[in-house]
Backbone of each chain as ProteinMPNN parsed JSONL, in Angstrom:
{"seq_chain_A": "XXXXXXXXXXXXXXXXXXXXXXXXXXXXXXXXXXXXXXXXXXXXXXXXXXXXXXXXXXXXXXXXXXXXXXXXXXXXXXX", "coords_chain_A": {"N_chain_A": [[3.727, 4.895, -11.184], [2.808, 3.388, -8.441], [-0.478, 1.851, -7.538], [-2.53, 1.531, -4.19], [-4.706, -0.932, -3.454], [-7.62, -1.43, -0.891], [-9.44, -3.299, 2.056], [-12.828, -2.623, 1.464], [-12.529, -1.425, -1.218], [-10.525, -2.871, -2.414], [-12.038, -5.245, -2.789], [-13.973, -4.05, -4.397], [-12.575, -2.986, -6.812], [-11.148, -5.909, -7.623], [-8.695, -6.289, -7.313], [-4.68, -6.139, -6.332], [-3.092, -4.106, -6.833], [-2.173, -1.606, -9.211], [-0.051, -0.767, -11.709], [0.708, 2.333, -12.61], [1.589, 4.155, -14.974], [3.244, 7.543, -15.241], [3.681, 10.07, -16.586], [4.342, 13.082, -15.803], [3.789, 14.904, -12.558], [1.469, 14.444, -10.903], [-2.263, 15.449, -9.423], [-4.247, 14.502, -6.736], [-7.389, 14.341, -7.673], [-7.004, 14.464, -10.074], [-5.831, 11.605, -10.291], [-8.048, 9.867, -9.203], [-9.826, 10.237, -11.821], [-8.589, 9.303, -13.251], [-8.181, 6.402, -12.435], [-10.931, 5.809, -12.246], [-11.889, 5.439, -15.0], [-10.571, 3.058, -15.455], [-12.049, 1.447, -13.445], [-14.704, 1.771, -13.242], [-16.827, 3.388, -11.466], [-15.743, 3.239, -9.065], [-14.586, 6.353, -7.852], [-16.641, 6.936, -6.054], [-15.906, 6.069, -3.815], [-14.396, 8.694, -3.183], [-14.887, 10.442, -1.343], [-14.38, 9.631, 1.259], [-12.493, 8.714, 1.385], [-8.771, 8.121, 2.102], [-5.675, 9.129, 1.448], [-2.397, 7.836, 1.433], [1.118, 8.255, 0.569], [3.717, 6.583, 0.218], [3.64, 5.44, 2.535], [2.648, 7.306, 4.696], [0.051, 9.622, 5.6], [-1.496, 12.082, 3.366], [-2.945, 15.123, 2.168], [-5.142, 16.268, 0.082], [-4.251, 17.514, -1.83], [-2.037, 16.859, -2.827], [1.133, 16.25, -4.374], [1.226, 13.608, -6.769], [3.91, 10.935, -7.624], [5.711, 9.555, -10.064], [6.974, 7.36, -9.471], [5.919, 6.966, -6.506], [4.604, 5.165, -4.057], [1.249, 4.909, -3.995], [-1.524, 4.617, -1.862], [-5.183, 3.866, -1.118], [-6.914, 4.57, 1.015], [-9.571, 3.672, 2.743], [-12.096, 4.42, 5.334], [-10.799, 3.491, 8.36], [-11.314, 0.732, 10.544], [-9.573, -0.601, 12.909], [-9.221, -2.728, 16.218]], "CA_chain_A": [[3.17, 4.927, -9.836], [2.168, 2.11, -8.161], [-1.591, 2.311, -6.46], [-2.446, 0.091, -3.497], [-6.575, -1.087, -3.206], [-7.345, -2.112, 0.264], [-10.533, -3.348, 2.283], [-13.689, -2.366, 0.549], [-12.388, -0.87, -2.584], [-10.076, -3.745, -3.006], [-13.134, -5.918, -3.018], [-14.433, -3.324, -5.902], [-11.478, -2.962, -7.842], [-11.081, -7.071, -7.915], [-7.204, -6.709, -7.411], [-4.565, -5.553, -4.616], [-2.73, -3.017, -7.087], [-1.945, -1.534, -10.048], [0.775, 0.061, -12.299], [-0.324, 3.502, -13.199], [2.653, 5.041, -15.714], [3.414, 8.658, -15.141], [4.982, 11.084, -17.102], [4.518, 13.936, -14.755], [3.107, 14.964, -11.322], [-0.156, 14.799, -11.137], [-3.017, 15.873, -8.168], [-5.456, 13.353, -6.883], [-8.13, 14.728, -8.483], [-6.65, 13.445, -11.514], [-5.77, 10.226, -10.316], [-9.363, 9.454, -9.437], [-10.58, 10.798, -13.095], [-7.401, 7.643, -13.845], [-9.063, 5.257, -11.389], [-12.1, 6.202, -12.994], [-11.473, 4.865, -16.522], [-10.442, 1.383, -15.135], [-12.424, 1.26, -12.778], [-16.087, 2.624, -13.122], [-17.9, 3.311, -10.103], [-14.271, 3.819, -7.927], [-14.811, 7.631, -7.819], [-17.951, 6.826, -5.126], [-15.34, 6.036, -2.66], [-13.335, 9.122, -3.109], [-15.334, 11.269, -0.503], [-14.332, 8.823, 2.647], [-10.977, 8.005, 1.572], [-8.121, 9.063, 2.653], [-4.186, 8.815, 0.495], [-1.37, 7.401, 1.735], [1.882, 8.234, -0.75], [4.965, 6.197, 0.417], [2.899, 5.001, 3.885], [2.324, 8.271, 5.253], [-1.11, 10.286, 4.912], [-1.309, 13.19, 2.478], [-3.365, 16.229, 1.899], [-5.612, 15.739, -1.069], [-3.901, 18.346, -2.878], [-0.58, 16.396, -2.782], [1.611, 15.747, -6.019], [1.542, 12.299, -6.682], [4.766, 10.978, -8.947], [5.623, 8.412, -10.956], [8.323, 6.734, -8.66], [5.583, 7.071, -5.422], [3.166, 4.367, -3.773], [0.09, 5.731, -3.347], [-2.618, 3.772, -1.138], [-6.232, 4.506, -1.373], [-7.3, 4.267, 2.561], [-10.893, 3.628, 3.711], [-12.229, 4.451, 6.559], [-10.128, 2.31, 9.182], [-11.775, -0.276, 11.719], [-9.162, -1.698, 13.663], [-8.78, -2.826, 17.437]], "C_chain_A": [[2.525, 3.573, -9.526], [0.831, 2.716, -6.913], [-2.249, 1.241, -5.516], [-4.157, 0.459, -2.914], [-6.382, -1.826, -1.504], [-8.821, -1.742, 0.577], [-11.227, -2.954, 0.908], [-13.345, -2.492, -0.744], [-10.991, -2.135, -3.219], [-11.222, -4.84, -3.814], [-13.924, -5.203, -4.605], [-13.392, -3.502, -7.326], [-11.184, -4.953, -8.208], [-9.778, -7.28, -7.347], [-6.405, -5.761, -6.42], [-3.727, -4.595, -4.764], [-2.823, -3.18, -8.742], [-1.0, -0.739, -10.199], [0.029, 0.864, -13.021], [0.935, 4.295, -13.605], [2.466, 6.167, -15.958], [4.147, 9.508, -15.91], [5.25, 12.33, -16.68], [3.587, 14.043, -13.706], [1.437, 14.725, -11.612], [-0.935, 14.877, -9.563], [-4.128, 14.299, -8.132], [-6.439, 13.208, -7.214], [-8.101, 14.094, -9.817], [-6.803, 12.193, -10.852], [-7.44, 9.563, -9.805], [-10.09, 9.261, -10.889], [-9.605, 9.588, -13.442], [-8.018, 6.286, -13.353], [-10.546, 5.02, -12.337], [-12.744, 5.363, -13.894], [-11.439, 3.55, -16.179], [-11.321, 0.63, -14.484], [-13.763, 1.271, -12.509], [-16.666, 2.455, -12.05], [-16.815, 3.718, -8.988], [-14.749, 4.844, -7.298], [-16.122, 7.943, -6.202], [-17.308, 7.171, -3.749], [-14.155, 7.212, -2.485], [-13.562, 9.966, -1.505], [-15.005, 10.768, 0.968], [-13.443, 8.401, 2.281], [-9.917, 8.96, 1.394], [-6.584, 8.473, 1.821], [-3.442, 9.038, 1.279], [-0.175, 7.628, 0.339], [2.983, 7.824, 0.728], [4.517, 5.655, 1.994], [3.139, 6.484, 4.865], [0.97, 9.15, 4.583], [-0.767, 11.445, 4.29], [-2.233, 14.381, 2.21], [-3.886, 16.0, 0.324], [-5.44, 17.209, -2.302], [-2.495, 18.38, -3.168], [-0.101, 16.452, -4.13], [1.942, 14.104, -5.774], [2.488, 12.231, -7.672], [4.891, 9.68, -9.144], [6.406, 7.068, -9.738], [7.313, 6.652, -7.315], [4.76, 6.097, -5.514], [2.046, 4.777, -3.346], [-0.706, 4.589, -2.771], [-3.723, 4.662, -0.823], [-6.628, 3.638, 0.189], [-8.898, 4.56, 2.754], [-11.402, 3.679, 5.039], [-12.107, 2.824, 7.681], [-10.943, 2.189, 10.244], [-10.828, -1.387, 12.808], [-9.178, -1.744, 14.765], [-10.112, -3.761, 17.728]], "O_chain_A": [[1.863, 2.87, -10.289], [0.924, 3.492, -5.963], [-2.511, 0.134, -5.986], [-4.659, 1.421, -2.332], [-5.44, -2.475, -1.05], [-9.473, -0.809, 0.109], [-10.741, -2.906, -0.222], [-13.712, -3.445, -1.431], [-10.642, -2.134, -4.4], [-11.254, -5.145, -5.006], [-14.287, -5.827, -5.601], [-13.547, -4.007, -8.438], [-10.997, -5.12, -9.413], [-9.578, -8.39, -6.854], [-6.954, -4.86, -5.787], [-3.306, -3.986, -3.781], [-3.228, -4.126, -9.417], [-0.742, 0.055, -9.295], [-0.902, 0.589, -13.779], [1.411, 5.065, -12.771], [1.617, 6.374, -16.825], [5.367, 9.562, -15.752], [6.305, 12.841, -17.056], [2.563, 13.364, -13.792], [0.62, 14.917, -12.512], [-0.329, 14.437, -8.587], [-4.538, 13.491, -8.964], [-6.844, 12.046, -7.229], [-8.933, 13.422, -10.426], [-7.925, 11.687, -10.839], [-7.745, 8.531, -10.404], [-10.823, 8.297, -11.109], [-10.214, 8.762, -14.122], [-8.233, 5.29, -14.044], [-10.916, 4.017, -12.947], [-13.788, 4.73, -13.74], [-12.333, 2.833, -16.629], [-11.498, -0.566, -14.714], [-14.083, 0.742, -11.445], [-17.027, 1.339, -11.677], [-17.121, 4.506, -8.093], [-15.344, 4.635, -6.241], [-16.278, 8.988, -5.571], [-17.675, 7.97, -2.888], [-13.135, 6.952, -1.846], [-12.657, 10.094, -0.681], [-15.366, 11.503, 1.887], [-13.24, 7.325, 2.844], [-9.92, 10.069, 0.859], [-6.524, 7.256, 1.647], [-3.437, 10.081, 1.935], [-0.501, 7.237, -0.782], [3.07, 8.413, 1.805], [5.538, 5.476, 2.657], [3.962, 6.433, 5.779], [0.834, 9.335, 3.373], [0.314, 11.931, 4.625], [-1.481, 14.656, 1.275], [-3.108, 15.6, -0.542], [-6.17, 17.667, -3.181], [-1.828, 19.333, -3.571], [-0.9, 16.696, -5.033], [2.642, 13.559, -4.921], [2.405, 13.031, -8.604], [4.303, 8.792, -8.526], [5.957, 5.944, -9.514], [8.025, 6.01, -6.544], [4.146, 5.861, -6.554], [1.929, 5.014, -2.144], [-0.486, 3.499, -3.3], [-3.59, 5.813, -0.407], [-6.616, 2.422, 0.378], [-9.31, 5.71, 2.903], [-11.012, 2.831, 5.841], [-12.751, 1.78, 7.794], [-11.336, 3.16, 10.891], [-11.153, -2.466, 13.302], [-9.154, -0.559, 15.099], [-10.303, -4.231, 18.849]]}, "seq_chain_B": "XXXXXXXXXXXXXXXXXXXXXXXXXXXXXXXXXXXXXXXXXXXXXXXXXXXXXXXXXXXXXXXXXXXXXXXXXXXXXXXXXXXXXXXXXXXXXXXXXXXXXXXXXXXXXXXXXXXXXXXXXXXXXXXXXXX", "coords_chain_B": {"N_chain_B": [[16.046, 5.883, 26.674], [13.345, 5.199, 25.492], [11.074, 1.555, 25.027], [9.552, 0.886, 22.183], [7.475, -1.532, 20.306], [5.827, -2.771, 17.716], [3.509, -5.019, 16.23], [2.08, -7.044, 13.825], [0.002, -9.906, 13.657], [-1.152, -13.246, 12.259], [-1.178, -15.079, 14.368], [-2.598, -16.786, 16.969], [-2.628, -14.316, 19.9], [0.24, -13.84, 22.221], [0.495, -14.548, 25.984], [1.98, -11.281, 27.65], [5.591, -11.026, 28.285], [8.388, -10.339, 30.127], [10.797, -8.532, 31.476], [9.738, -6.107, 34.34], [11.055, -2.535, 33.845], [13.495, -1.232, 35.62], [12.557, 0.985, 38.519], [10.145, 1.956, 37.159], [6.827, 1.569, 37.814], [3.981, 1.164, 37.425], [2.068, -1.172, 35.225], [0.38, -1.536, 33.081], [-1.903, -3.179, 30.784], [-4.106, -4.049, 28.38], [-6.537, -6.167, 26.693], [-8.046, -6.752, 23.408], [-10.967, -7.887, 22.829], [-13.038, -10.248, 20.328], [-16.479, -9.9, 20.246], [-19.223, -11.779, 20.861], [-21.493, -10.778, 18.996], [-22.218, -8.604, 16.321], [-22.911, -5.283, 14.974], [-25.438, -6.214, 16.131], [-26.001, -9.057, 14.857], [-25.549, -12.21, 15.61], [-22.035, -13.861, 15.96], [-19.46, -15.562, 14.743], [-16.759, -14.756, 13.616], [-14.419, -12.429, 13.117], [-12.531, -11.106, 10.455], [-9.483, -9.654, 9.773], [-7.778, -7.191, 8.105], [-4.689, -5.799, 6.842], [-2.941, -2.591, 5.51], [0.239, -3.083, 5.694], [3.155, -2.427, 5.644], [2.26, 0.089, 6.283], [0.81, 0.451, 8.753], [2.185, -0.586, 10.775], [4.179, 1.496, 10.8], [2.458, 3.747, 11.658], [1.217, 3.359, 13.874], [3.886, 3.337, 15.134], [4.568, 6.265, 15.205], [2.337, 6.906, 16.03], [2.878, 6.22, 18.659], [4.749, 7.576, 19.792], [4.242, 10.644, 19.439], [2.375, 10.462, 21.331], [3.706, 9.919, 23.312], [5.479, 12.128, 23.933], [3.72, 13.622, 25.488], [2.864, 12.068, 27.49], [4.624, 10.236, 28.976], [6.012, 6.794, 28.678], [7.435, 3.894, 29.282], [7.855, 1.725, 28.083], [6.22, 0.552, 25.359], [3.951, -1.568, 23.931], [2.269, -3.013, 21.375], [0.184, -5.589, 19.566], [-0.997, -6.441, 16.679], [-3.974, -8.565, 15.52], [-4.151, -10.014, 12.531], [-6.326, -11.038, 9.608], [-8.506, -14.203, 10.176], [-10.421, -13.901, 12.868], [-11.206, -15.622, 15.854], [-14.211, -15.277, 17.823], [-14.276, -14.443, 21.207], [-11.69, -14.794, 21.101], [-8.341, -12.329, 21.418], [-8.259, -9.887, 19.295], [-6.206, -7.669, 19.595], [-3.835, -6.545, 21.473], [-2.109, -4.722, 24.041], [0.658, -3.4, 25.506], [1.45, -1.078, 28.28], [3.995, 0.107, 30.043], [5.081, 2.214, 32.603], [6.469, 5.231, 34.834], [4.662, 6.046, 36.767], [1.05, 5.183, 37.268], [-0.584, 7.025, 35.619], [0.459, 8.156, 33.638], [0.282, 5.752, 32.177], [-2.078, 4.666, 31.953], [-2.887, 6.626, 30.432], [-1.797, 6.926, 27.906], [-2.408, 4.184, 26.654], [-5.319, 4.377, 26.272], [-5.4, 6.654, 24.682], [-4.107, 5.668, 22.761], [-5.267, 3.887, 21.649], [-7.683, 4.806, 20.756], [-6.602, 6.53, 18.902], [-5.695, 4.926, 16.955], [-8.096, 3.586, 15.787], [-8.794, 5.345, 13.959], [-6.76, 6.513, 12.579], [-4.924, 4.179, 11.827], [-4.089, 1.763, 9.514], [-5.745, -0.67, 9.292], [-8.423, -2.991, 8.655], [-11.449, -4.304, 10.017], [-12.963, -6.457, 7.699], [-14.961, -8.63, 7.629], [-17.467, -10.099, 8.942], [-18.165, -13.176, 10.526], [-20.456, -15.194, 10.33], [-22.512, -16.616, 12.878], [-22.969, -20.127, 13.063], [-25.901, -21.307, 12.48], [-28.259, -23.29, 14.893]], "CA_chain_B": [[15.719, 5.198, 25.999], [11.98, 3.748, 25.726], [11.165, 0.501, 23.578], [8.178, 0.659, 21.559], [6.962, -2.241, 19.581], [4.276, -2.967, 16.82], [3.214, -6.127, 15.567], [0.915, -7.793, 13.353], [0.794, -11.336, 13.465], [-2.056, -14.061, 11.822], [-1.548, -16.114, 15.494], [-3.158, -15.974, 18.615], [-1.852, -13.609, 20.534], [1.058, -14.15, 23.54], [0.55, -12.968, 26.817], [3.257, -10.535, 27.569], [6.178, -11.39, 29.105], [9.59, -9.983, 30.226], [10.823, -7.855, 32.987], [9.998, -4.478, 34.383], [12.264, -1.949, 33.718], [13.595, -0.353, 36.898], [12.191, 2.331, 38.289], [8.389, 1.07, 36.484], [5.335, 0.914, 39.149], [2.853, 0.693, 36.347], [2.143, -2.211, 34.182], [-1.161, -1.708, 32.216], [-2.302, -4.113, 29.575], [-5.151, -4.348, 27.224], [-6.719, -6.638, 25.251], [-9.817, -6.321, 22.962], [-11.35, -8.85, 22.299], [-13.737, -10.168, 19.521], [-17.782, -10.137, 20.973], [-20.471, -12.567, 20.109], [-22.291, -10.074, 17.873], [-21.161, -7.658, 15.123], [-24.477, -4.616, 14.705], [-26.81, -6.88, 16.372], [-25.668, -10.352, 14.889], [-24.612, -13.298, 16.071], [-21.243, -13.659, 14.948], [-18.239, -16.552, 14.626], [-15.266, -14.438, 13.965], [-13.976, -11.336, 12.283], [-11.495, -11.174, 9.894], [-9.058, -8.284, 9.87], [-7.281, -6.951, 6.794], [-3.986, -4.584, 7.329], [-1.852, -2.399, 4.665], [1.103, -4.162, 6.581], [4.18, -1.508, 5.492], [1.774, 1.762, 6.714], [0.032, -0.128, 9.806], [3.608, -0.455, 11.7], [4.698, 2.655, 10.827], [1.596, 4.975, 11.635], [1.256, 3.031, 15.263], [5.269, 4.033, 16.232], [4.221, 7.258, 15.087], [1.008, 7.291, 16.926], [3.216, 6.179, 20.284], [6.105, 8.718, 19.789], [4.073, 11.377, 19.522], [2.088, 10.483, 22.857], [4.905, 10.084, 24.18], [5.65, 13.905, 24.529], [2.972, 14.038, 26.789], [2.26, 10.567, 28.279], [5.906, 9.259, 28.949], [6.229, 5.836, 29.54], [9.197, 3.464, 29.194], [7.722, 0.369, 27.451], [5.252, 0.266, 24.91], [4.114, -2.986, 22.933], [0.873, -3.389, 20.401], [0.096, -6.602, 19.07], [-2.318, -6.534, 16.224], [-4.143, -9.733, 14.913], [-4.662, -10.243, 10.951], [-6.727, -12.591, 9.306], [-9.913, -14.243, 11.259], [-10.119, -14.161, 14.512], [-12.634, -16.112, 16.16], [-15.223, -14.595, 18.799], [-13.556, -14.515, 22.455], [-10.224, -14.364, 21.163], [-7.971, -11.18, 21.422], [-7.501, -8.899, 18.448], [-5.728, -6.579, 19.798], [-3.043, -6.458, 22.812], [-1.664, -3.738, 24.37], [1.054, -3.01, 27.44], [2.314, -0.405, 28.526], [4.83, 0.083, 30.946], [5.427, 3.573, 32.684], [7.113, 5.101, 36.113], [3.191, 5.944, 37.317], [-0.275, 4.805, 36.054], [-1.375, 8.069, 34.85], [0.666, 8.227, 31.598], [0.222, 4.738, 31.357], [-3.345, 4.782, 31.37], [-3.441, 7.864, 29.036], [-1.374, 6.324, 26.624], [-3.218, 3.254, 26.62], [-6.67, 5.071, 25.949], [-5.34, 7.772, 23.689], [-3.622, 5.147, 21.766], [-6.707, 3.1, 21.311], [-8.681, 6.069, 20.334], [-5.923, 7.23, 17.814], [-5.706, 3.571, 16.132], [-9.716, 3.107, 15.414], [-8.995, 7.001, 13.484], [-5.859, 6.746, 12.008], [-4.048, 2.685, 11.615], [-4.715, 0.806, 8.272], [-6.327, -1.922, 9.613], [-9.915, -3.107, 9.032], [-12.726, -5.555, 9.967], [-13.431, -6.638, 6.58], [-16.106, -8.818, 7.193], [-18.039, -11.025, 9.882], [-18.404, -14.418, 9.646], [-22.259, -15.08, 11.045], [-22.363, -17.697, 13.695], [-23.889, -21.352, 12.397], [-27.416, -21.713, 13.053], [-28.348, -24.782, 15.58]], "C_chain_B": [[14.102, 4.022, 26.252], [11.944, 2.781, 24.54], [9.486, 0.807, 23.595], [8.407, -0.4, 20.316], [5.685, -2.864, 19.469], [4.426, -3.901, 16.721], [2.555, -6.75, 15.101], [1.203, -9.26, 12.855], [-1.128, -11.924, 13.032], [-2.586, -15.349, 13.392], [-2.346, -15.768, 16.48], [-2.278, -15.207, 19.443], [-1.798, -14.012, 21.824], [0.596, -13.493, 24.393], [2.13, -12.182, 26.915], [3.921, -11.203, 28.557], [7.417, -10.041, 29.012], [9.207, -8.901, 31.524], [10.412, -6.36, 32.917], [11.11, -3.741, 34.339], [12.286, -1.408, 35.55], [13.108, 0.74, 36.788], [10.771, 2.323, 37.775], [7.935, 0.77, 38.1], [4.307, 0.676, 38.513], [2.944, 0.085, 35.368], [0.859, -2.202, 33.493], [-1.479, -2.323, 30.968], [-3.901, -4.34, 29.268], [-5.703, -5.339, 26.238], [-8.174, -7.196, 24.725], [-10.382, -7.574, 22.545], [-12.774, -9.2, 21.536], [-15.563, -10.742, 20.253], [-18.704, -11.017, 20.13], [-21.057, -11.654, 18.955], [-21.632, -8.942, 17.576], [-23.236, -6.662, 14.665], [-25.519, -5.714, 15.011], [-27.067, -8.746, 16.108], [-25.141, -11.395, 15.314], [-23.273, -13.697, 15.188], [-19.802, -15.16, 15.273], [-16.726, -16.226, 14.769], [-15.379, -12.844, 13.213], [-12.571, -11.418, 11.853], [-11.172, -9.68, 9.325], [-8.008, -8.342, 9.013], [-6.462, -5.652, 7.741], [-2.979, -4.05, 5.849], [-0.781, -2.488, 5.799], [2.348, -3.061, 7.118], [3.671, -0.464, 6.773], [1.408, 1.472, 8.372], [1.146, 0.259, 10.732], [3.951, 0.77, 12.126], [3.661, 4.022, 11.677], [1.83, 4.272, 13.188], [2.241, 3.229, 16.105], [4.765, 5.324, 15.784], [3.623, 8.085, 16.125], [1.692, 7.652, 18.804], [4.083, 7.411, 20.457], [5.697, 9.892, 20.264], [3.028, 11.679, 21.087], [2.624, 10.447, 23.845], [5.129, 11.456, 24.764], [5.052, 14.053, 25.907], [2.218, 13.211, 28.01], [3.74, 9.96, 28.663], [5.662, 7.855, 29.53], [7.469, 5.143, 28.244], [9.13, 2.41, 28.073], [6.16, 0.859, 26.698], [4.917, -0.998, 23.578], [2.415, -2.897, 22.652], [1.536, -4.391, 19.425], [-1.245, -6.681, 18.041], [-3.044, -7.858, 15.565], [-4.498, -9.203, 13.65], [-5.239, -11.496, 10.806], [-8.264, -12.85, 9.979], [-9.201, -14.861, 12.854], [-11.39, -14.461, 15.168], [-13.135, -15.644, 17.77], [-14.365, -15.32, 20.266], [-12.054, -14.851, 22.071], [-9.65, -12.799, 20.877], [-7.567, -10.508, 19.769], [-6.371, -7.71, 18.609], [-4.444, -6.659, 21.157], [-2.261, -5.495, 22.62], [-0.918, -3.577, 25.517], [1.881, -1.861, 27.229], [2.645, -0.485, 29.953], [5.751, 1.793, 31.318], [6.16, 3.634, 34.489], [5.551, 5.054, 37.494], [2.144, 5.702, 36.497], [-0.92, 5.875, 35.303], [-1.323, 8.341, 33.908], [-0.027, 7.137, 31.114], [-0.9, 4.568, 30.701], [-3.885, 5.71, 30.048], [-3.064, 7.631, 28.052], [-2.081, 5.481, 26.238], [-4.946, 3.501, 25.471], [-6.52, 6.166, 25.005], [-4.947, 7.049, 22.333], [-4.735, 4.134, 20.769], [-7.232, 3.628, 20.51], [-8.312, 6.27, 18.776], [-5.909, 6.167, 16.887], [-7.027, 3.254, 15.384], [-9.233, 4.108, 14.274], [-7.763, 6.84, 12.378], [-4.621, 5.303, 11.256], [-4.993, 2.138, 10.43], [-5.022, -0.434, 8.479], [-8.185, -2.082, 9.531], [-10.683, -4.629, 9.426], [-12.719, -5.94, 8.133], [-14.617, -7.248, 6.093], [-16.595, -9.347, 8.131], [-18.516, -12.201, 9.19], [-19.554, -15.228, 10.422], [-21.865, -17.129, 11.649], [-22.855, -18.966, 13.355], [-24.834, -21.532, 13.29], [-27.705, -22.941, 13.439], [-30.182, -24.806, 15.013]], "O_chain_B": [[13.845, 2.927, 26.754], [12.486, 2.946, 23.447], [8.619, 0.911, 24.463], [9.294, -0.232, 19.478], [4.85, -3.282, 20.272], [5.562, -4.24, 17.053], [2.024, -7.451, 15.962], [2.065, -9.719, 12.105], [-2.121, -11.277, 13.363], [-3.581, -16.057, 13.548], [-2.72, -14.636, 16.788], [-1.124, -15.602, 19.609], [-2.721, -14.379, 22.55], [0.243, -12.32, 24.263], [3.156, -12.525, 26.327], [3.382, -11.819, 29.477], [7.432, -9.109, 28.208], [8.206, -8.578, 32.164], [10.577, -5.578, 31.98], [12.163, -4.215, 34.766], [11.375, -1.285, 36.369], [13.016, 1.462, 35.796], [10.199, 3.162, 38.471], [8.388, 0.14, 39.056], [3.543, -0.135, 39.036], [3.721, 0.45, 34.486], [0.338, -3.317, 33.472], [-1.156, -1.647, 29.991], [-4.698, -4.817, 30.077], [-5.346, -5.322, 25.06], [-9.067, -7.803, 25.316], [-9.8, -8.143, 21.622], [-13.743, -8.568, 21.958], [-15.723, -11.886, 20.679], [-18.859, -10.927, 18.912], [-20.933, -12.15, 17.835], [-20.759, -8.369, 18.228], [-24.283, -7.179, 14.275], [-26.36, -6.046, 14.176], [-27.825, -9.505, 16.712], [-23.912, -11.346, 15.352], [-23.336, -13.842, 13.967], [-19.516, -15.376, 16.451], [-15.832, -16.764, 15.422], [-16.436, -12.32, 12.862], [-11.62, -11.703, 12.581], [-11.897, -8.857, 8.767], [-7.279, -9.334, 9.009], [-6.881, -4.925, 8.642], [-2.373, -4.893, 5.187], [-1.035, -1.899, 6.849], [2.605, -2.788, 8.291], [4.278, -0.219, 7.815], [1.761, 2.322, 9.189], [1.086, 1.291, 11.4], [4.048, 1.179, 13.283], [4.154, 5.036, 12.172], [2.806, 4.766, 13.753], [2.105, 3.328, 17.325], [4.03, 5.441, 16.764], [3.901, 9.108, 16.749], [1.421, 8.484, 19.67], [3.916, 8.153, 21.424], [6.281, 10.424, 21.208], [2.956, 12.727, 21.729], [2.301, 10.782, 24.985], [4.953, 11.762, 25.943], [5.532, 14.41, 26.983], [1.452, 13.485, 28.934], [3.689, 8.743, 28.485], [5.195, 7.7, 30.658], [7.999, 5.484, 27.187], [10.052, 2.196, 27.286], [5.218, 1.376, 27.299], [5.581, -1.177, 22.557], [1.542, -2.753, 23.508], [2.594, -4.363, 18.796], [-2.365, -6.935, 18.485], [-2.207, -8.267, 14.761], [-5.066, -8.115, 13.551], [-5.015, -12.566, 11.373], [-9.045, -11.938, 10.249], [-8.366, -15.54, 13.452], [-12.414, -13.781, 15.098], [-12.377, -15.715, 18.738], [-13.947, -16.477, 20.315], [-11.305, -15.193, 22.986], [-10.35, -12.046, 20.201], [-6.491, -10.797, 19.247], [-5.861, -7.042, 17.71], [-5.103, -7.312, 21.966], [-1.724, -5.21, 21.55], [-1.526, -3.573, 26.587], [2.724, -1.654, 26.357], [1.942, -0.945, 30.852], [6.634, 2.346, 30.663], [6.349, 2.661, 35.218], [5.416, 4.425, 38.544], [2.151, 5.903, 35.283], [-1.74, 5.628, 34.419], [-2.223, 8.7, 33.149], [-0.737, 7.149, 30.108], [-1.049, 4.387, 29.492], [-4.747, 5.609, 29.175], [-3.723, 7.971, 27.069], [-2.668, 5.843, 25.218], [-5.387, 2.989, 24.443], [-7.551, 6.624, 24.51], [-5.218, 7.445, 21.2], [-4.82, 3.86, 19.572], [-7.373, 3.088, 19.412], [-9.052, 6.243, 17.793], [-6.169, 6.573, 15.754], [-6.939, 2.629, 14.327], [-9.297, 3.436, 13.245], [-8.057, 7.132, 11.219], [-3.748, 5.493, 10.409], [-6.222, 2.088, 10.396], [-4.514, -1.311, 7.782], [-8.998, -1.437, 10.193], [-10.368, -5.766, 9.074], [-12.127, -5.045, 7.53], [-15.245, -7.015, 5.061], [-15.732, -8.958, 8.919], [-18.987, -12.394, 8.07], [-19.118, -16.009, 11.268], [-21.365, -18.158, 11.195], [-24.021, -18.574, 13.39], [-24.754, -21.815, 14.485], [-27.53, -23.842, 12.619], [-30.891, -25.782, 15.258]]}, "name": "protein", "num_of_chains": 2, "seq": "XXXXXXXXXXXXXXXXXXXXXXXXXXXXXXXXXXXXXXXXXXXXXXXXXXXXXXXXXXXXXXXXXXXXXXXXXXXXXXXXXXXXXXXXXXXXXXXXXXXXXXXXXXXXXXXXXXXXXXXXXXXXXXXXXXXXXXXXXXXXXXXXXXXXXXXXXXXXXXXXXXXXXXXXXXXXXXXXXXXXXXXXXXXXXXXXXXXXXXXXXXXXXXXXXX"}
């Protein structure tokens, strides 16, 4: 899976993705508790962000897979 | 057949050009532009960060589906990336309908729906230099 940092939490994370190797589905729940690990402190921003898999939003009880782009979305400011 | 087009570009933004379609009495255009102060500060510019792929995509989305109930013929969003310095446009918007009533509603719904739903952010302000 590839996971894409943006605004803020790019700024946290340091970097503008990562490879996150899957060997089956997993919920986003998990992938936070994955984020987590690499990441410490991530998890803060789960409550105000919103997942993108493949550039469409998702339901935070999606299956994420190995083969999908997920993007971790912060509350958007544009116009 | 209506045209809708997105765009995010790093330049200053064009005014619009090209022709009305026939049949078009309303031409409504938008464009936002960046204010001296950011919460109270004096400010230089703002620089705007976009996931690039999703941004495009969610904004034909956004129009399509206003479409249903707003028809118009022409729709064009221009988004700026990058910094954009105070009194220049971030944002441009035209639409082009047969009367102003969609146009306007599109216009203002689309606005609305973009702050809520488009991967685009402020990222930061860049504080005005002190004289």
């Amino acid at each position: 899976m590839k996971v894409v940092f943006l605004a803020q939490i790019k700024v946290n994370t340091g970097c503008e993705e990562i490879a996150l190797p899957l060997s089956q589905p997993i919920h986003a729940a998990e992938l936070w508790r994955l984020l987590e690990t690499k990441f410490p402190g991530i998890q803060r921003y789960q409550s105000s962000t919103r997942l993108a898999v493949n550039f469409e939003f998702v339901n935070s009880d999606a299956l994420l897979a190995d083969e999908d782009e997920v993007a971790l979305i912060p509350p958007v400011s544009g116009g | 057949m209506s045209t809708i087009e997105t765009t995010l570009t790093p330049h200053v933004l064009p005014p619009f050009t090209g022709r009305t379609p026939d049949g078009c009495g309303a031409v409504v255009e938008f464009f936002g532009i960046v204010r001296s102060e950011e919460n109270g500060e004096p400010i230089a510019a703002l620089e705007y960060e976009a996931y690039e792929p999703m941004a495009g995509l969610q904004m034909q989305r956004i129009i399509r589906e206003l479409q249903s109930e707003y028809p118009c013929e022409v729709v064009r969003v221009i988004h700026r990336i990058g910094i954009v310095p105070v009194g220049e446009a971030a944002i441009a918007l035209q639409v082009v309908a047969r009367h102003r009533g969609p146009a306007f509603a599109m216009l203002g719904c689309f606005m609305d729906r973009l702050k809520q739903e488009v991967p685009i952010w402020k990222i930061r302000a860049l504080p005005a230099p002190i004289l």
